[in-house]
C-alpha positions as CSV (number, residue, x, y, z in Angstrom):
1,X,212.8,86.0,117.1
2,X,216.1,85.5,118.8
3,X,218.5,88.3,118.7
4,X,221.5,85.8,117.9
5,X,220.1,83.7,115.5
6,X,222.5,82.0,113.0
7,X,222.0,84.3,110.2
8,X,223.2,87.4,112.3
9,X,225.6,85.5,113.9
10,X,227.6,85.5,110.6
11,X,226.8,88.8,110.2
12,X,228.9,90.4,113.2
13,X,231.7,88.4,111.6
14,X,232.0,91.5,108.6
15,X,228.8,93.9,108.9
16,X,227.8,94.4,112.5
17,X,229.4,95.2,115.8
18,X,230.2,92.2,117.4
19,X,228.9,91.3,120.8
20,X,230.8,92.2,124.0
21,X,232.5,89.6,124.9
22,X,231.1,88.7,128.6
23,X,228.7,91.4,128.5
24,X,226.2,90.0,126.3
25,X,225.6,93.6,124.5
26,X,226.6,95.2,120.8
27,X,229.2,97.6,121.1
28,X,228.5,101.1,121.1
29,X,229.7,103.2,118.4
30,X,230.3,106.4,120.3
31,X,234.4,106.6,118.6
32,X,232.1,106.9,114.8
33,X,232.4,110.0,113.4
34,X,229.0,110.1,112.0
35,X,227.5,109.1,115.8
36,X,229.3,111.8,117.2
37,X,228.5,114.5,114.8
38,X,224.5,113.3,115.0
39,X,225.1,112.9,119.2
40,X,226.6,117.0,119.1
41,X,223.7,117.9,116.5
42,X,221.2,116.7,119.2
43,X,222.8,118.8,122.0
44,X,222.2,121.6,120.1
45,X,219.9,121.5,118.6
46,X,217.6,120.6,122.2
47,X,215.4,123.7,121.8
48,X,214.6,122.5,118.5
49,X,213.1,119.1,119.7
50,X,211.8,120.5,122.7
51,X,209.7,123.0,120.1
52,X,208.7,119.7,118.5
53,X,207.2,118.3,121.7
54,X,205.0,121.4,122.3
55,X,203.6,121.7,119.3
56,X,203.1,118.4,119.1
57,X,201.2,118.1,122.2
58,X,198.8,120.7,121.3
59,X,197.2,119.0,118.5
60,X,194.4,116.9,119.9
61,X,195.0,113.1,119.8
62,X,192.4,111.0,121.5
63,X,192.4,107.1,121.5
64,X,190.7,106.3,117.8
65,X,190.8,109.8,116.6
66,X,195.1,110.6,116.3
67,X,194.0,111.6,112.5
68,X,195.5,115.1,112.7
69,X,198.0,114.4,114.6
70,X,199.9,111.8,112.9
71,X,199.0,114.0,109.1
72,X,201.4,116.3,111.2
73,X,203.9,114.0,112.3
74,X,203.8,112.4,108.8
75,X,204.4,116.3,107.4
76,X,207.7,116.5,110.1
77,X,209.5,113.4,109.0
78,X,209.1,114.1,105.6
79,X,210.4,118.1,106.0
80,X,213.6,116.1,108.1
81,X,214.3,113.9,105.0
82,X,212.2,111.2,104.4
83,X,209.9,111.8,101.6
84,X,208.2,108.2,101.3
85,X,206.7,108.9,104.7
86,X,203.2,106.7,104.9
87,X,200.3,106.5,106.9
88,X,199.2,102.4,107.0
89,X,195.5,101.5,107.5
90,X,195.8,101.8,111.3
91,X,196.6,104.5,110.8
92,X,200.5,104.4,112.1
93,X,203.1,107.1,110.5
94,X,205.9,105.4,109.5
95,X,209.3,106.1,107.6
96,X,211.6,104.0,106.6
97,X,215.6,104.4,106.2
98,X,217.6,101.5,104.2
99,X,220.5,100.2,105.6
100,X,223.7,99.7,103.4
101,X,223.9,96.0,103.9
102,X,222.1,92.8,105.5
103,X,222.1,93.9,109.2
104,X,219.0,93.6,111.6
105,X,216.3,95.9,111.4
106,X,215.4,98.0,114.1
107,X,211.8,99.9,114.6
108,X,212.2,102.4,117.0
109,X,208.6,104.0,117.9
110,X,206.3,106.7,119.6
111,X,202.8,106.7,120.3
112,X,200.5,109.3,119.0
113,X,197.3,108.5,120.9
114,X,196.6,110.0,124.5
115,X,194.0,109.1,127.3
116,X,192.1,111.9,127.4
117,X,189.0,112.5,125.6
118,X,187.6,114.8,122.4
119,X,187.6,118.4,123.8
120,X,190.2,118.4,126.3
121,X,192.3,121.7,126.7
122,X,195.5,120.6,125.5
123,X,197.5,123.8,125.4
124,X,201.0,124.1,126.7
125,X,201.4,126.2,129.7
126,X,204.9,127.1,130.4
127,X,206.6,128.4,133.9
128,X,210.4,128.8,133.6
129,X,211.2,125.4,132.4
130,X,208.3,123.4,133.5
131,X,205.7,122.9,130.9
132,X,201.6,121.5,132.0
133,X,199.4,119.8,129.4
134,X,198.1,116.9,128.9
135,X,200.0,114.4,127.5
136,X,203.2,116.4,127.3
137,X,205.2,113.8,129.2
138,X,203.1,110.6,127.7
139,X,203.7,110.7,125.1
140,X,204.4,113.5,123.3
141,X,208.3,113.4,124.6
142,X,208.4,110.2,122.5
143,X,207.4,111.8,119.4
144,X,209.8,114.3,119.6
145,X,212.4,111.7,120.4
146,X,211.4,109.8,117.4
147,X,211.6,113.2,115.2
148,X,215.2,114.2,116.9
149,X,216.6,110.9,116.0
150,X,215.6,111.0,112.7
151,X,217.2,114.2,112.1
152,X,220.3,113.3,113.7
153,X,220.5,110.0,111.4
154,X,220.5,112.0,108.2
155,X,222.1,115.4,109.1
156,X,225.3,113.2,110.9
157,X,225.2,110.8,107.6
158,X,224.8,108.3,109.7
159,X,225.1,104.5,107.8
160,X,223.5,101.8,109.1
161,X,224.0,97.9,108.3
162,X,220.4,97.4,109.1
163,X,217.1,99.2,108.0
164,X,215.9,101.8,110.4
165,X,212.0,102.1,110.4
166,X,210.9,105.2,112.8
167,X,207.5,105.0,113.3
168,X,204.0,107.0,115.4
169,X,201.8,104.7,116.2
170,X,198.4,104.6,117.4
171,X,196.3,102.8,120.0
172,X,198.9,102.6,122.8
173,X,196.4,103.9,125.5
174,X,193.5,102.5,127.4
175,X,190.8,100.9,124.6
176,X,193.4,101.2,121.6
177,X,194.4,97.7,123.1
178,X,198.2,98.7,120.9
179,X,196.3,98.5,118.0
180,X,198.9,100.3,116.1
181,X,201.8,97.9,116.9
182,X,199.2,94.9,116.3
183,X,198.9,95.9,112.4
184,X,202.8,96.6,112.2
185,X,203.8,93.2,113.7
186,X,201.4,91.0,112.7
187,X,200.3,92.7,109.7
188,X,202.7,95.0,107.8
189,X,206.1,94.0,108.8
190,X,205.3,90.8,110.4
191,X,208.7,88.5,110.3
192,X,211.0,91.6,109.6
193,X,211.6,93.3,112.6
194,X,214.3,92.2,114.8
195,X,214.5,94.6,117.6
196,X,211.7,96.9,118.6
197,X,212.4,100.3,120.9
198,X,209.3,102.3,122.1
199,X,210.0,105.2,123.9
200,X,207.6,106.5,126.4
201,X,208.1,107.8,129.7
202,X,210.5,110.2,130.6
203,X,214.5,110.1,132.3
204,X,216.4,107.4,131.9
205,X,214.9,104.3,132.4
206,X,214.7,100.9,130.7
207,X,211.2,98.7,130.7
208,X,212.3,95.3,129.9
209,X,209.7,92.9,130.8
210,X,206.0,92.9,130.3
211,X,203.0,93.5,132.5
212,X,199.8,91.7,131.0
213,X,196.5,93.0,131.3
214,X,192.7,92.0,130.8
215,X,189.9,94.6,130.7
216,X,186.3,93.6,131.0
217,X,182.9,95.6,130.0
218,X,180.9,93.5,132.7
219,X,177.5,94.4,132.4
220,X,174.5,93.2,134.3
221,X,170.6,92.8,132.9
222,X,167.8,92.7,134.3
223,X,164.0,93.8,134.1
224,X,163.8,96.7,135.8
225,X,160.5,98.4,137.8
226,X,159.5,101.2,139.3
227,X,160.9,101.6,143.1
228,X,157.8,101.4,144.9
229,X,155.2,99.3,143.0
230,X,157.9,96.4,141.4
231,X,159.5,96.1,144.8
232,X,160.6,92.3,145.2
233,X,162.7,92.0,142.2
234,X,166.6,91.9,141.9
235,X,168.6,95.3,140.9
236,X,171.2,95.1,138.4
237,X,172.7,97.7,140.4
238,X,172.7,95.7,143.7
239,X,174.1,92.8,141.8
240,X,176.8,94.8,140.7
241,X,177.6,96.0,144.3
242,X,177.4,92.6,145.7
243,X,179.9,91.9,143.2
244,X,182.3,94.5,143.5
245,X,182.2,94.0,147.5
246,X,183.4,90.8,146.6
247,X,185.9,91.4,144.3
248,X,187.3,93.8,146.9
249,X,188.2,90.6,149.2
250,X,190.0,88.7,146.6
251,X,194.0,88.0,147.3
252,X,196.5,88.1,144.6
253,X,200.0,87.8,144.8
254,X,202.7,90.3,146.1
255,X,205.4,88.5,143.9
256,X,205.4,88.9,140.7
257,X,203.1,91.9,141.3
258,X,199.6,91.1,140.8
259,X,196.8,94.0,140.3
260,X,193.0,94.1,140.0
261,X,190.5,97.3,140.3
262,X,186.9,98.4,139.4
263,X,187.8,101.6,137.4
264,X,184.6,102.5,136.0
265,X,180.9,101.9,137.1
266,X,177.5,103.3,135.6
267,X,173.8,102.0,135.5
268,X,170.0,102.7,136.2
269,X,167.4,105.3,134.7
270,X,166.6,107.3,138.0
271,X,166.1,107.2,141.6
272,X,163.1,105.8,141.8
273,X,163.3,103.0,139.5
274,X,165.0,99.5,140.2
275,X,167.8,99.7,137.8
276,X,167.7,97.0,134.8
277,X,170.9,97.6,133.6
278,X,174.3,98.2,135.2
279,X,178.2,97.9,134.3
280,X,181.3,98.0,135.4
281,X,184.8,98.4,134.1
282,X,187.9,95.6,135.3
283,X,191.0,95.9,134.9
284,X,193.4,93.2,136.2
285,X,197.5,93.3,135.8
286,X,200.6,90.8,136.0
287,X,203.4,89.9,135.2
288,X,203.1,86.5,135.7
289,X,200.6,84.6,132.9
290,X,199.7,82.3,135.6
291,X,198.9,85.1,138.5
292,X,196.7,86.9,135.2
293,X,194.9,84.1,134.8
294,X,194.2,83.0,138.4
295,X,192.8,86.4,139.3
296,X,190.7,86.7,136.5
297,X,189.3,83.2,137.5
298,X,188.6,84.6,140.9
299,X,187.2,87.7,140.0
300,X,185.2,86.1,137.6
301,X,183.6,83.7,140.6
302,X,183.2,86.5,142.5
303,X,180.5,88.2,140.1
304,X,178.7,84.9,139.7
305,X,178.6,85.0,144.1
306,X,177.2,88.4,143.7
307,X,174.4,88.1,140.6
308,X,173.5,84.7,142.7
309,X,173.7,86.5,145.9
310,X,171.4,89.1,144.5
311,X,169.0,86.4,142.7
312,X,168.5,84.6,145.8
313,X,167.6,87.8,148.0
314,X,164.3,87.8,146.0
315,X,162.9,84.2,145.9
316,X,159.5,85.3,144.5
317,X,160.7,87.5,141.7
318,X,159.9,86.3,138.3
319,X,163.0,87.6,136.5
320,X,166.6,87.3,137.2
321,X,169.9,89.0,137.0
322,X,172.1,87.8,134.2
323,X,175.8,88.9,133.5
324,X,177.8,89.1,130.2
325,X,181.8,89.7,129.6
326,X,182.5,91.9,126.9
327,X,186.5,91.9,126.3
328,X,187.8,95.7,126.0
329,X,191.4,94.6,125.7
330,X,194.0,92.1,126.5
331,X,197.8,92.8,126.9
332,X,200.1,89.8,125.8
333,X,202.6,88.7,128.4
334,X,206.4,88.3,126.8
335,X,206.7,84.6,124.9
336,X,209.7,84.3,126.8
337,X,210.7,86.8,129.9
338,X,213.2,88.7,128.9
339,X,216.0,89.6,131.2
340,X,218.4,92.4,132.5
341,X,220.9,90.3,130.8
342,X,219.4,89.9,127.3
343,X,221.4,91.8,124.6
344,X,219.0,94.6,123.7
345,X,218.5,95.5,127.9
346,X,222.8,95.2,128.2
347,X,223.1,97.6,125.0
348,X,220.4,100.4,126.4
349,X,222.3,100.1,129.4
350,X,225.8,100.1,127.8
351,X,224.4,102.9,126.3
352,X,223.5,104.9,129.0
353,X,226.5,104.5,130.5
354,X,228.4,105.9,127.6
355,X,226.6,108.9,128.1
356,X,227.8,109.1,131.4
357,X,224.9,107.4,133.6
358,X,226.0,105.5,136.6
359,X,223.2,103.3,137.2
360,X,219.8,103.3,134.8
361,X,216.8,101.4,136.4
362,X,214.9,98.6,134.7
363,X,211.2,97.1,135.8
364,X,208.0,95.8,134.5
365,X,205.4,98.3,132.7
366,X,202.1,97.9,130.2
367,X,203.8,99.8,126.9
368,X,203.9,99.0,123.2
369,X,206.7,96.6,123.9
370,X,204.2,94.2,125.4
371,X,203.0,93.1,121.7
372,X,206.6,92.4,120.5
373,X,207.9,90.5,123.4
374,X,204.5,88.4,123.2
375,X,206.1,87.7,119.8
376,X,209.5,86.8,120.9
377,X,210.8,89.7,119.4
378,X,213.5,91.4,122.0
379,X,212.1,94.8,123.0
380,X,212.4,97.4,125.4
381,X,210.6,101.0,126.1
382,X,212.7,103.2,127.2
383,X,212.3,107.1,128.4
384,X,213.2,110.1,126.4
385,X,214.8,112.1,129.1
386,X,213.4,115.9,131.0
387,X,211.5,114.6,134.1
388,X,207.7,115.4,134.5
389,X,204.8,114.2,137.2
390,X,201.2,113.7,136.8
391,X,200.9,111.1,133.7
392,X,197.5,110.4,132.9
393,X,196.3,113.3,134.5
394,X,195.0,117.1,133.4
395,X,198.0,118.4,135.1
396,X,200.5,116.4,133.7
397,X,203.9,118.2,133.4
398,X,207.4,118.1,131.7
399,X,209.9,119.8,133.3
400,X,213.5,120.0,131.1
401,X,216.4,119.5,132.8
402,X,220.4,120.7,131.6
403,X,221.0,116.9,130.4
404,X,217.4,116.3,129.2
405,X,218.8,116.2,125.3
406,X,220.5,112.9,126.6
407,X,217.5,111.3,125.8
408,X,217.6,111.4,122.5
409,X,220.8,110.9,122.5
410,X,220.5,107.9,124.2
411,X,218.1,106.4,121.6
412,X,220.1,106.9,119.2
413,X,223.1,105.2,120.4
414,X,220.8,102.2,121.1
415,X,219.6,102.2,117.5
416,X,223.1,102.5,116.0
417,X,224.6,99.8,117.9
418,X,221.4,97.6,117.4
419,X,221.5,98.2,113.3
420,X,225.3,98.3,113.3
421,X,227.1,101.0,111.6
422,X,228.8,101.5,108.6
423,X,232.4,102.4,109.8
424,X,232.2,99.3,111.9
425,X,232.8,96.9,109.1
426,X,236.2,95.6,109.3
427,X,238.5,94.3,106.6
C-alpha cells in the first residue's frame, strides 16, 4: 500500500499534515497543544512507564503460551481508557482509538512473546538504574511504550485524523514465525492499515528494511543397530556431520549481508548404538531475496553431498539414509525495499530530531515489520529508548538513562504526524 496514494493525497489538502516539501516526510506537530501536553505527560510520568516495564516483564511469556501476559496488558489498556480492548484468536491484544475524520490509520505495536522457555526465572533484579531479566529490553520496553503512548493520547486529548490501533502481539520470536502480525494483516485488518510502527529494541534507532529468513527442522532417518554387532551400516548422525562440515564451507555474500548457521543439533538413543535418527536446526538470513534463495539452494546440496557421502561409505549396507525438510518458519523480504528516504523513515527521523537527536541510525533487522513491508505496507521498528545489553540472553539488561522517556516520546510524535492531528486542519 503506497503511503501517497490518491485518496490521501487529497486528504493533506484539508485533514492531514502535508508532506515536507523536499523532505519527503509529514510534518511534525510538536507546536499542537494537545502533543505537547501528552510529550510533558510522558516526561513525567517516566517512573510510571518504567513500573509498567517491570511488571510486565515478570509475568511469564513464552513463544505460544503469552496467555497471561497479554489478559494483563488487555487489563492496562483498558484501566488507561480504552474499554473495548480485545484479545483476537491469535491471541493479539489490541485497542482501537477512532480518528475524527478520514486520515490513514496507523497500528503502532509491541510484542508479548519472548525466547525463553516455560520455567525461566524472569524476576527483575535491580542495581541503581540498571535492571537484569529476561526479556526486559526485548521486548518488554515495547510494551510499555505501547501502554505510555496510549496514555499520553487520551490524557493530552490528543485528536487524530486517522484511527489509532495500539496493539501486543504475539509470535514475534523464534518459532512464532510473527504469527500475531500474520492474523492482523492478512486476517483481521487486512487492507486497512496504512502505516505500521513496531517498537522493539531499545535507544533511538530506526529499522527500515527487512532481513528474510528460512528455518529448517532437517532431520535424517535411518535404521539404526547396535554399535558393535550392526557395524557396516550408515549413521544418521554421521550423515548429519558430513553435512554440517559441508555447510560450514559454503560462501554467501558480504553485500547485502548474507547469513547461515546450524543452531540446534540432537539425535541417537545411546553410545553404543548406531543412531537412526538425527536433526538439525538451519537458519539462513538476507536481505537480498535472491542471496536467501541462493544459499538455501546451496545448503540444501550440501546435505544431499553429505546423506550421499554417508550412503556410499557403506556399499554393503541394506538400508540407507534418507532426509526430510520440515519448514519452522519463513520471514518475508519487503515487496518493495524501502528506503531512508521513504516518508514513514524521513518522519521517525524528523521526529527524532525534534526531540533534539542529531543523527538516529537506520539498518536491516528480522522484526514484526518484516510481514508489512512483505505487504507493501510502509513500516518501520523502531526502539523505545533506555539502553540495555544481552538480548536474547538470561542476563539481558535495561539500563535507564536521563533521556530514556524520549522514547516514548518519540513514538508518539511519529504516530501523530503519521495519523494527522486535529489542530492541523486548516480553513
Amino acid at each position: 500500500m503506497h503511503p501517497l496514494r490518491p485518496r490521501h493525497t487529497l486528504l493533506c489538502l484539508c485533514l492531514v499534515p502535508a508532506i515536507l516539501a523536499g523532505q519527503g516526510s509529514f510534518a511534525i506537530p510538536t507546536d499542537q497543544p494537545s502533543v505537547k501536553r501528552a510529550l510533558d505527560d510522558i516526561k513525567s510520568s517516566n517512573s510510571w512507564m518504567l513500573d509498567q516495564q517491570l511488571s510486565i516483564c515478570e509475568i511469564p511469556a513464552p513463544d505460544f503460551k503469552e496467555q497471561a501476559r497479554a489478559a494483563e496488558f488487555k487489563k492496562r489498556l483498558i484501566a488507561l481508557g480504552y474499554p473495548n480492548t480485545r484479545i483476537d484468536t491469535a491471541g493479539n491484544v489490541i485497542a482501537e482509538r477512532a480518528g475524527t475524520g478520514n486520515g490513514p490509520t496507523v497500528m503502532l505495536a509491541g510484542h508479548l512473546d519472548t525466547v525463553f522457555p516455560e520455567g525461566t526465572d524472569v524476576k527483575v533484579k535491580r542495581d541503581g538504574n540498571k535492571f537484569a531479566a529476561p526479556g526486559i529490553g526485548d521486548d518488554c520496553r515495547g510494551l510499555a511504550v505501547v501502554l505510555a503512548v496510549a496514555k499520553a493520547l487520551n490524557e493530552g486529548q490528543i485528536q487524530t485524523n486517522g484511527k489509532v490501533i495500539l496493539v501486543g502481539n504475539v509470535g514475534e520470536e523464534g518459532e512464532g514465525n510473527l504469527r500475531g502480525v500474520r492474523e492482523l494483516l492478512t486476517s483481521g485488518y487486512k487492507g486497512k492499515i496504512d502505516y505500521f510502527i513496531s517498537v522493539d529494541g531499545l535507544g533511538l534507532h530506526v529499522v527500515d528494511r527487512a532481513v528474510g529468513s528460512k528455518r529448517y527442522d532437517v532431520k535424517f532417518k535411518g535404521p539404526g543397530g547396535h554399535s558393535y554387532g550392526a557395524f557396516g551400516m550408515p549413521s544418521a548422525i554421521h550423515a548429519m556431520g558430513r553435512a554440517i562440515a559441508l555447510i560450514s564451507d559454503v560462501q554467501v555474500p558480504a553485500s547485502p549481508k548474507t547469513t547461515y548457521t546450524v543452531g540446534i543439533v540432537k539425535g541417537g538413543t545411546s553410545v553404543n548404538s548406531i543412531a537412526g535418527d538425527a536433526s538439525m536446526e538451519v537458519d539462513m538470513r538476507s536481505e537480498s531475496l535472491a542471496n536467501l534463495d541462493s544459499a538455501e539452494a546451496r545448503i540444501r546440496r550440501a546435505i544431499d553431498a553429505g546423506v550421499a557421502a554417508e550412503n556410499k561409505r557403506w556399499p554393503n549396507s541394506p538400508a540407507k539414509i534418507a532426509v526430510k525438510f520440515d519448514t519452522i518458519g519463513i520471514r518475508p523480504i519487503g515487496a518493495k525495499l524501502q528506503t531512508d528516504d521513504s516518508p514513514i523513515v524521513r518522519t521517525a527521523l524528523e521526529a527524532s530530531k525534534a526531540l533534539g537527536a542529531e543523527q538516529t541510525p537506520t539498518g536491516a533487522s528480522s522484526t514484526d515489520s518484516n510481514l508489512p513491508m512483505s505487504l507493501g505496507i510502509p513500516a518501520i521498528t523502531i526502539g523505545g529508548g533506555g539502553k540495555g545489553s544481552g538480548a536474547h540472553s538470561l542476563t539481558e539488561t535495561f539500563e535507564e538513562t536521563p533521556d530514556g522517556y524520549k522514547g516514548p516520546q518519540w513514538a508518539l510524535l511519529i504516530v501523530t504526524a503519521l495519523a494527522g492531528t486535529r489542530a492541523s486542519v486548516t480553513p
